[in-house]
C-alpha positions as a printed NumPy array, in Angstrom:
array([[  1.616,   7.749, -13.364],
       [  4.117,  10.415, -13.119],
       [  2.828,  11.144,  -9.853],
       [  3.746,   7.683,  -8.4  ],
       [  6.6  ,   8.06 ,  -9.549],
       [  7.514,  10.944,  -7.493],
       [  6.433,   9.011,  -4.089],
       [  8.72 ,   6.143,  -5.123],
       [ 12.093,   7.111,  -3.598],
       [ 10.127,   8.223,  -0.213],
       [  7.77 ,   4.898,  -0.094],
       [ 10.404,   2.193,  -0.974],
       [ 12.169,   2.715,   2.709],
       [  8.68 ,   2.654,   4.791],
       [  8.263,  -0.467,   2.739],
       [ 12.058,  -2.039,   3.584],
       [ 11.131,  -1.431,   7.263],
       [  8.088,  -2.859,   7.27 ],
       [  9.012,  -5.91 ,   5.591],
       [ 11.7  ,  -6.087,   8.093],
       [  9.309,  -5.57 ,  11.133],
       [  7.13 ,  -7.781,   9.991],
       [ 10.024, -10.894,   9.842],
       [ 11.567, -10.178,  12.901],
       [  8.006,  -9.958,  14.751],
       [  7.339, -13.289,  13.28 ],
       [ 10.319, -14.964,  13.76 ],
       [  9.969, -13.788,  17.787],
       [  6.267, -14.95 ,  17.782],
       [  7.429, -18.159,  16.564],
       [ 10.002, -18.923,  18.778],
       [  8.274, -17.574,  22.107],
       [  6.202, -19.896,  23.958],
       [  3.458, -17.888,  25.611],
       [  2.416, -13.961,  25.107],
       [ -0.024, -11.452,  26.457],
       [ -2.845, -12.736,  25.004],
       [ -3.634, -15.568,  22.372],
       [ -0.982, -16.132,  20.765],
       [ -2.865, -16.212,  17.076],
       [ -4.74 , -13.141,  17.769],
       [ -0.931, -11.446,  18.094],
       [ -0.635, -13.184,  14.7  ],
       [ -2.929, -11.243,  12.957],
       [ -1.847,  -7.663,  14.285],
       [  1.789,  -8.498,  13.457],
       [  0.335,  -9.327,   9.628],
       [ -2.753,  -6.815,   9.017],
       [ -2.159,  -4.111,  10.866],
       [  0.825,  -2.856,   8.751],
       [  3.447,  -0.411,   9.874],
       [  2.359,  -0.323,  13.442],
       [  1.74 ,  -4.175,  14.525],
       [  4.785,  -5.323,  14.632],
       [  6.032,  -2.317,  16.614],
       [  2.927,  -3.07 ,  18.787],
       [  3.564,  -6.584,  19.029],
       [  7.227,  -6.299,  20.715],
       [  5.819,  -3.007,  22.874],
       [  2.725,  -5.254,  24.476],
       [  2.896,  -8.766,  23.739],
       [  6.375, -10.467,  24.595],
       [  6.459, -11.573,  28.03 ],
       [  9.616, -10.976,  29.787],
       [ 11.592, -14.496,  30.152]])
């Protein structure tokens, strides 16, 4: 347990940001018409593929308006 513990102060920011990523990328998916792609299949990177969807989501998917 005390080893957890120790991780804490370093995991509670990756897990701010994510959280963060993660409602932006939705609230843009939401709002955006079309993408790259289906747009539900975009949907499930932004929500299961963690740290690195979101970020993957506004690098590939969002079509320039």
């Amino acid at each position: 347990m005390n080893e957890i513990m120790e991780y804490l102060p370093l995991l509670i920011p990756v897990l701010i940001i994510q959280l963060i990523l993660i409602v932006v990328a939705l609230l843009d998916w939401r709002k955006r018409e079309t993408t790259r792609g289906p747009k539900w299949a975009w949907l499930l990177v932004i929500l299961f593929v963690n740290l690195i969807g979101p970020i993957i989501y506004f690098a590939v998917a969002r079509e320039d308006e």
